[in-house]
C-alpha positions in Angstrom: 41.4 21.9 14.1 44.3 20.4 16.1 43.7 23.3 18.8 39.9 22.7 18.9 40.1 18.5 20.1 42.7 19.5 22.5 39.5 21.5 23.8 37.3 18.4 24.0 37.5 16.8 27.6 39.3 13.7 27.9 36.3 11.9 28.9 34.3 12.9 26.2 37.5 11.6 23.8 36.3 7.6 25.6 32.9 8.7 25.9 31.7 8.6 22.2 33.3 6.2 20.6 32.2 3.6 23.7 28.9 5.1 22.7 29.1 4.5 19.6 30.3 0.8 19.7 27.2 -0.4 22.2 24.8 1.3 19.9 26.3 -1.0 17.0 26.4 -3.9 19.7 22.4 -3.0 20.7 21.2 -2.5 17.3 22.5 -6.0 16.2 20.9 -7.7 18.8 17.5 -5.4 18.3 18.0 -6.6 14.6 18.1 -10.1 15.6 15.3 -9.7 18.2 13.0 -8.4 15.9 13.9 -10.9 12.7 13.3 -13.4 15.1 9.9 -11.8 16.1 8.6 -11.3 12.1 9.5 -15.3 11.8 6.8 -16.2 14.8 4.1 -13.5 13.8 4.4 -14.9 10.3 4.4 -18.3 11.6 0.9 -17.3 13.6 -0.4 -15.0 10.5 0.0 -18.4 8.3 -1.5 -20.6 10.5 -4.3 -18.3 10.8 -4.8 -18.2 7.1 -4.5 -21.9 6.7 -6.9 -23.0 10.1 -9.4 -20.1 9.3 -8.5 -18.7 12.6 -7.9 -15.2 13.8 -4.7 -13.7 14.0 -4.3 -10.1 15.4 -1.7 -8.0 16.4 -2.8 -5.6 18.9 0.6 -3.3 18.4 -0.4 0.4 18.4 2.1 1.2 16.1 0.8 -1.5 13.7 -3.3 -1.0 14.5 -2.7 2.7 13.3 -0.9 1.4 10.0 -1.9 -2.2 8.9 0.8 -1.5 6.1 4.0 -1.5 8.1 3.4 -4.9 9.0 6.1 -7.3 8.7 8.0 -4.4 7.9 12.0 -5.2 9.1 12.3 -1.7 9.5 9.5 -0.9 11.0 9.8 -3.5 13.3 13.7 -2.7 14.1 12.8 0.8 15.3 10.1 -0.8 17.7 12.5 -3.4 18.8 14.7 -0.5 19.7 12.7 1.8 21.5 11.1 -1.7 23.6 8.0 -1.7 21.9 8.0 -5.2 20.1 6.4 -7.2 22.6 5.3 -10.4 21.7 2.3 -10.1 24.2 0.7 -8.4 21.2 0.4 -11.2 18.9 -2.4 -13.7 19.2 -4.1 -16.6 17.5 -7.4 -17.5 18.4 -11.0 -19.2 17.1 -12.5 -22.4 16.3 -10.9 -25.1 14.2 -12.2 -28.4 13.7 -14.7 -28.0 16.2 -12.2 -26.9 19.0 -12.0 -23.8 20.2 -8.4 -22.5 19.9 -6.3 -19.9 21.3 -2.3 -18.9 21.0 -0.8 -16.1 23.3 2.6 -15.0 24.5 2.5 -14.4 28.2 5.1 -12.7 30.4 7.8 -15.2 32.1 10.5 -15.6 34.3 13.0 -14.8 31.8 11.7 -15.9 29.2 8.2 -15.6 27.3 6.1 -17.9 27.6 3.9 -19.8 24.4 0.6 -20.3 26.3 -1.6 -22.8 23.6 -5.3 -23.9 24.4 -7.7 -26.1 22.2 -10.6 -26.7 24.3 -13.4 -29.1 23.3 -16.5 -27.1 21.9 -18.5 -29.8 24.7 -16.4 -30.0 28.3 -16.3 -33.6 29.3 -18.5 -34.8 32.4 -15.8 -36.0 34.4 -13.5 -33.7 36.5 -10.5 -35.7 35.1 -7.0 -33.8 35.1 -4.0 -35.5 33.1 -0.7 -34.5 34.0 3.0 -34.7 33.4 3.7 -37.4 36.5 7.6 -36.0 37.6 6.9 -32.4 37.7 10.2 -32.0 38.3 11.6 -33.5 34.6 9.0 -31.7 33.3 9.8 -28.3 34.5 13.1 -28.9 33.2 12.3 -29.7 30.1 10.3 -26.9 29.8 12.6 -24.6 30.6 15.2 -25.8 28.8 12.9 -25.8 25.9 10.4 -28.7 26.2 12.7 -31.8 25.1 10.9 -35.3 24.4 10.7 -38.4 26.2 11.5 -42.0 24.7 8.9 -43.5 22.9 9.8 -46.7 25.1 8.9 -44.5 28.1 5.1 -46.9 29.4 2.7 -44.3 29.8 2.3 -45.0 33.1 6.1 -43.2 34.1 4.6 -40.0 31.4 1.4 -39.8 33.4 -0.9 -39.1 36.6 -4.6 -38.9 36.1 -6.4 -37.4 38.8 -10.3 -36.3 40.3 -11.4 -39.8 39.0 -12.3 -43.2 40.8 -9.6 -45.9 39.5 -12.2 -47.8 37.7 -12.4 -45.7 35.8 -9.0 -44.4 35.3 -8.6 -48.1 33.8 -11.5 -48.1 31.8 -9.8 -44.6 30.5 -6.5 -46.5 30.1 -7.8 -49.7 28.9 -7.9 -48.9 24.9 -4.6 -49.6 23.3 -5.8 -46.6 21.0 -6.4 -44.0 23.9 -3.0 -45.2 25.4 -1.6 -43.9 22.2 -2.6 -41.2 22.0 -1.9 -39.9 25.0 1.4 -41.3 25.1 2.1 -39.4 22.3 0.8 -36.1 23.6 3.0 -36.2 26.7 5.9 -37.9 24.6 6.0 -34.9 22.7 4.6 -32.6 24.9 5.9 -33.3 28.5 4.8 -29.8 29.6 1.4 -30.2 28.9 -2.3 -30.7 30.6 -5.5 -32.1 29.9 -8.3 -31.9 31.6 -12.1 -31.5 30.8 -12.1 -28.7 28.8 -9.7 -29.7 26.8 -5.3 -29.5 26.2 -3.1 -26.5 27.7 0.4 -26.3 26.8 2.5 -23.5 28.6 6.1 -23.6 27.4 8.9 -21.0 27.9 9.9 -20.0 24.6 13.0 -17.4 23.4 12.0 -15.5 20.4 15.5 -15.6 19.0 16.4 -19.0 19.4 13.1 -21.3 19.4 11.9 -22.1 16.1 8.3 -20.9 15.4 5.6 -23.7 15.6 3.9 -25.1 12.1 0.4 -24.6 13.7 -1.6 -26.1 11.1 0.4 -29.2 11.3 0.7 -29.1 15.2 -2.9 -28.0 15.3 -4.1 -31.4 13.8 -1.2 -33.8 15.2 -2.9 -33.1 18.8 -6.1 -32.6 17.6 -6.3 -36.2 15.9 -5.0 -37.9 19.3 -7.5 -35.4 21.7 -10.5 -36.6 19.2 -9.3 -40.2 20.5 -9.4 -39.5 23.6 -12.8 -37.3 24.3 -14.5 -40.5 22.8 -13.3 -42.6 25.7 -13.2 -40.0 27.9 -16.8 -39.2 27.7 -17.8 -43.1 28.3 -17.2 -43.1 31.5 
């Protein structure tokens, strides 16, 4: 026995154990990966189930069995071979008369939550509402989409553009439409509105953001957008 290690290189002798000890080191942090990735498809899944909207899960390895879903196991073993990408999981569909969509995209680094909820009527004017110091709001977003003060005056949250001023004031005019919007980008600082509707675009890390509650976020915006597509579409 003694005689046959003596046989085994001396590389081999560092070789497998090193092996060994990153395989424990990857498999913990494919663990964690995909526990973190089960939290935000359940997340979607129940949101789905509670807004009446579509969740699907376009995974080939789930498509060909529904019943491994949610599956830690199953999920682990895709994690490890890099085929848990959250690019397959989706929310999408109409909710209280908006349509709605939810995506992963690919980032720099990081993934990034891509959320629409477009009005079921686009609004006349080309009007375009945006985060007014890019710069804050790029950091914010990368660092994970932070909130401004509530004593922030809308007017240092936002820049609305493509319409006349008269009726930018007419638009800002109604202490309730102020609100609203102040609350959007208060919340939101990474986020966009325009005709169609809201687009927030947020870098996310699976294993360290907590998933949304999309019902309850789903109808905290949509209660301030219904506020302001009635002004909007006075003007």
């Amino acid at each position: 026995m003694i005689s046959a290690i003596l046989e085994i290189p001396v590389y081999l002798l560092f070789f497998i154990p090193t092996a060994g000890i990153i395989l424990i080191f990857f498999t913990i942090i494919m663990k964690d990966y995909s526990g973190s990735f089960i939290r935000w498809e359940k997340a979607l899944r129940e949101g789905a189930e509670k807004t009446g909207l579509q969740f699907e899960n376009r995974c080939a390895a789930i498509i060909s069995n529904p019943s491994k879903s949610l599956n830690p196991h199953t999920y682990l073993g895709l994690a490890m071979t890099f085929r848990l990408k959250p690019y397959d999981i989706a929310l999408s569909g109409i909710y209280r008369d908006y349509s709605i969509s939810v995506k992963f995209e690919d980032g720099y680094k990081k993934d990034i939550l891509s959320v629409n909820i477009f009005f079921r009527h686009p609004l006349d004017p080309d009007i375009r509402i945006e985060a007014k110091n890019k710069i804050i709001n790029s950091v914010k977003n990368i660092v994970g989409g932070g909130q401004f003060s509530k004593e922030s005056p809308l007017e240092d949250l936002v820049s609305v553009l493509n319409i006349q001023q008269d009726k930018i004031d007419a638009l800002l005019s109604p202490a309730e439409t102020r609100d609203a919007l102040h609350d959007i980008f208060r919340v939101y600082p990474y986020a966009l509105i325009d005709n169609r509707g809201l687009v927030l675009r947020r870098n996310i890390v699976i294993t360290g953001d907590k998933p949304w509650n999309f019902k309850n976020d789903f109808n905290w915006i949509i209660n301030r957008l219904n506020i302001f597509y009635k002004t909007a579409s006075g003007l």
